[in-house]
C-alpha positions in Angstrom: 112.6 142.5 92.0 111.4 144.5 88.9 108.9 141.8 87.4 106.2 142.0 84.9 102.7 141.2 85.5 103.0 138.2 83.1 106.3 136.8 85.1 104.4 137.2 88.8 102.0 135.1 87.5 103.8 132.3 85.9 105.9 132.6 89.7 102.8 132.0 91.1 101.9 128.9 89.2 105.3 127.2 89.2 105.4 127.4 93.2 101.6 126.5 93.0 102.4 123.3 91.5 105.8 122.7 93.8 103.5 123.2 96.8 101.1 120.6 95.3 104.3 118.4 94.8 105.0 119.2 98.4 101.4 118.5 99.7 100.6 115.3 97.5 104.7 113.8 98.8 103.8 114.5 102.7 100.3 113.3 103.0 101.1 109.8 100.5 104.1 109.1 102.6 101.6 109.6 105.9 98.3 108.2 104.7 100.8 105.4 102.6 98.4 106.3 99.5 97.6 108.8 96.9 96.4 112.2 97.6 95.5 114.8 95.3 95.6 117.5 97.7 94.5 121.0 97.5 90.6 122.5 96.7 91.5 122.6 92.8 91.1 119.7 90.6 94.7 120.7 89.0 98.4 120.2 90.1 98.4 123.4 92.2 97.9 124.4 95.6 97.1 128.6 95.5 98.6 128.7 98.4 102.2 128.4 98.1 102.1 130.5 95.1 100.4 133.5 96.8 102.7 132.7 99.5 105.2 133.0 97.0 104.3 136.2 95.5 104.0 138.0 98.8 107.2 137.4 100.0 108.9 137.8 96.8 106.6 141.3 96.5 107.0 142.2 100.2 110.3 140.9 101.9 113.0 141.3 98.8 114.2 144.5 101.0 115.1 142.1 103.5 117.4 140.2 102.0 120.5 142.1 103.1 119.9 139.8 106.1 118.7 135.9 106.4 117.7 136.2 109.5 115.0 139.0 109.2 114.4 137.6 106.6 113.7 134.2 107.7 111.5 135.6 110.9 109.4 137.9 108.4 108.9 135.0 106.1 107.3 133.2 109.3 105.3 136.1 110.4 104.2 136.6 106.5 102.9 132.8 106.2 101.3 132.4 109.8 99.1 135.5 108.2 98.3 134.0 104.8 97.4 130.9 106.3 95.5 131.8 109.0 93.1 134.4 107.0 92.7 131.3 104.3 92.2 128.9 106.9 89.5 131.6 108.6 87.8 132.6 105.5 87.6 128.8 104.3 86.2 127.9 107.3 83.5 130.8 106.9 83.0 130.3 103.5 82.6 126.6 103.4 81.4 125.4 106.9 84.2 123.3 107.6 87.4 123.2 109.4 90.2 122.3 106.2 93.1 121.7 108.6 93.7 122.0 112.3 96.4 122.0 114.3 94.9 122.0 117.8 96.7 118.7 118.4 100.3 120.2 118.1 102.1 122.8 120.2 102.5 126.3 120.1 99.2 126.7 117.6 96.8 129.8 117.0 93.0 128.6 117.3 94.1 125.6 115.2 95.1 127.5 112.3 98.4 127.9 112.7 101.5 126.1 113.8 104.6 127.0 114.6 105.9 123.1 113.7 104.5 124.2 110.3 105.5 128.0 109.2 109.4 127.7 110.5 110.1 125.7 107.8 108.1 128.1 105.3 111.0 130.7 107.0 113.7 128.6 105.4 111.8 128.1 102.4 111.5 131.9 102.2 115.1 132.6 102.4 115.8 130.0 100.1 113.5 131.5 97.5 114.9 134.9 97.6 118.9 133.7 97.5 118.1 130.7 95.4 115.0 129.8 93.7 113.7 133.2 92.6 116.7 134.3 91.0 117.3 131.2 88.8 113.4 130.9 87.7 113.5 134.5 86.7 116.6 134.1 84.9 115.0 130.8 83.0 112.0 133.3 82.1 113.9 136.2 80.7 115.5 134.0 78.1 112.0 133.2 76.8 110.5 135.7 73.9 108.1 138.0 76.0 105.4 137.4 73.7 105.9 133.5 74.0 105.8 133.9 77.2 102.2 135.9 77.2 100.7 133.1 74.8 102.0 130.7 77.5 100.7 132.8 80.7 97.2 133.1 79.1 96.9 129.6 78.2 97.5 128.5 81.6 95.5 131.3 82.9 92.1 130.1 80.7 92.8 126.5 82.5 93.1 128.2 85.7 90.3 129.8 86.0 88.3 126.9 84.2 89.3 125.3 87.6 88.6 127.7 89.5 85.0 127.8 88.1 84.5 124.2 88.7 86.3 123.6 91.8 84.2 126.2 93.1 81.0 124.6 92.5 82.2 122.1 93.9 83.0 123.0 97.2 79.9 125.2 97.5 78.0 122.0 96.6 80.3 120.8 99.8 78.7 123.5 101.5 75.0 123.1 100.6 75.1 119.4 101.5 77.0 120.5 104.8 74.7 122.8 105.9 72.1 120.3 105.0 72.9 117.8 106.8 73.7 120.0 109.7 69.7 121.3 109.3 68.5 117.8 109.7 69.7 117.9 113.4 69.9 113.6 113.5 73.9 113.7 114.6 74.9 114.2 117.8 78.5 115.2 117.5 81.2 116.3 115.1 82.2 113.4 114.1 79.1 111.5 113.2 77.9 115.1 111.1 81.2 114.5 109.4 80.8 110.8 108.5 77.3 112.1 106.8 78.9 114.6 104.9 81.5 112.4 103.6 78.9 109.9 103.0 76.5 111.9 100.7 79.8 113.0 98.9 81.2 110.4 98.1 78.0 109.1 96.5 78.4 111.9 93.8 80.8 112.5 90.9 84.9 111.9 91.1 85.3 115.9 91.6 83.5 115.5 94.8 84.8 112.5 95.9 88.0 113.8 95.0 87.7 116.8 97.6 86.8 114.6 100.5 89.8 112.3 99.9 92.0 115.2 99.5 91.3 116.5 103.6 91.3 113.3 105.3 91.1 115.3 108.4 88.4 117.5 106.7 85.4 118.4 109.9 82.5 120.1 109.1 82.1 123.0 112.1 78.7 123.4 113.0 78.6 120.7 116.0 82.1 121.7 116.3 81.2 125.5 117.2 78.2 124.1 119.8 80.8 122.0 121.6 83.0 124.9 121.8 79.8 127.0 122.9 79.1 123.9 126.0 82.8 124.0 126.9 82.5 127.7 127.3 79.4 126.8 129.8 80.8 124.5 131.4 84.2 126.9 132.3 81.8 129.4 132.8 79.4 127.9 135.6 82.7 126.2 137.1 84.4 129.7 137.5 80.7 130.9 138.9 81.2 128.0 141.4 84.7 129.2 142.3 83.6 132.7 143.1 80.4 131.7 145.1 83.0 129.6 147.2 84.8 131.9 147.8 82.3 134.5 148.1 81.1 132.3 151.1 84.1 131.9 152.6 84.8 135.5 152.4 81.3 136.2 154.0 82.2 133.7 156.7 85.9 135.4 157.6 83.9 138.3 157.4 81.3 136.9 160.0 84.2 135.8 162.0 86.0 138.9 162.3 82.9 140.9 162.7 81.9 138.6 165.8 85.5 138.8 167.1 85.1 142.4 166.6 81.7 142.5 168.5 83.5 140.2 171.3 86.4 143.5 172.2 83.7 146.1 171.8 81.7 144.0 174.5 85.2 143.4 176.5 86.1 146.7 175.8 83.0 147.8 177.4 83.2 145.4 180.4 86.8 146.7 181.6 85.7 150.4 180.5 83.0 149.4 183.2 84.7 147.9 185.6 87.3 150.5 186.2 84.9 153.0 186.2 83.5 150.8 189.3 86.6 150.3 190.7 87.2 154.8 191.0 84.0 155.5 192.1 84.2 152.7 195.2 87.4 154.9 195.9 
């Protein structure tokens, strides 16, 4: 699709604030109580609208079929997500969302419960959505729709500034409390975290109600790090096992061997015997 700068980006925030709309319907209807999901203080989740852009950017050649479509949409949104999920996670010392509960997931990141219906959205968007939002957009006086796009981009990025000091001040008191060493497991650094947070301003206490499931990843990683031990010294147990029961066929096998040498020998001896008494 030929767009402008100016209509990419007002694409971006409508689906922004549909994925919000998504996110905030979901987790009320499964926590049975408000959420104001997503990192920014505003009606958007990034996300979706970057999801959004890239597909509309990316997979409009592949329209001339749904069903590439659909399977490139998936492929497309499994990426997005997991490099948010893994630069999040890097960025902010905590684990956002996790799927290691549910089948056929990628390190927790990724589902694929999750991204095949982000495949139907996709074709949807492209036969559906997209075309009438563009349409409603070209009837608006380009330079309206500037004022309009800047506007909304001053808010953004107003939120972006604050939201982000937010969740770095997320980060500070994680890594704090993770420094202090008095928690013994995931879930007890977590409760602290949440804790301290929710002591402070509505912005933060905002964040932590947003990720119910939100888990700080430091314990996390060193629980990860004693599983890995604890496979690793069980696999050194298997081969020394069976590293001594290969050394005792070998024993076996090297006494049976001894045993037809020394029979061997015996017969070799007694025949010899046996033509020289005639």
């Amino acid at each position: 699709m030929n767009l402008t700068l100016t209509q990419y980006f007002l694409i971006f925030i409508i689906y922004s604030c549909l994925g919000w709309i998504l996110e905030v319907t979901c987790k009320s209807i499964e926590y049975k109580r408000f959420i104001n999901r997503g990192f920014l203080i505003g009606p958007y989740c990034p996300i979706y609208g970057w999801g959004v852009v890239l597909i509309t950017i990316l997979l409009y050649k592949y329209a001339y079929d749904p069903l590439v479509l659909f399977v490139m949409t998936i492929i497309t949104c499994m990426i997005l997500e997991y490099v948010t999920s893994f630069i999040m996670e890097k960025l902010f010392k905590a684990r956002w969302w996790d799927y290691s509960k549910r089948k056929f997931n990628l390190n927790g990141r990724v589902c694929l419960g999750t991204t095949i219906p982000f495949g139907i959205f996709g074709v949807f968007i492209i036969y559906f959505s997209n075309p009438f939002i563009v349409e409603q957009l070209n009837k608006v006086d380009p330079t309206v729709l500037d004022i309009i796009a800047i506007i909304i981009l001053i808010i953004y990025i107003i939120d972006n500034i604050i939201s982000g000091i937010v969740i770095f001040g997320f980060r500070k008191t994680a890594v704090q409390v993770n420094k202090e060493g008095r928690q013994d497991n995931t879930e007890e650094i977590t409760r602290k975290v949440r804790e301290i947070l929710s002591s402070k301003a509505w912005t933060y206490k905002r964040l932590v109600n947003a990720y119910p499931k939100l888990v700080t990843i430091k314990y996390r990683i060193k629980e990860i790090k004693n599983e890995v031990k604890e496979n690793a010294q069980e696999i050194k147990n298997n081969i020394n096992e069976k590293a001594q029961d290969m050394k005792h066929t070998l024993n076996g096998k090297r006494k049976e061997a001894k045993l037809k040498i020394h029979l061997g020998k015996e017969n070799i001896k007694r025949k010899f015997k046996v033509n020289k008494k005639d």
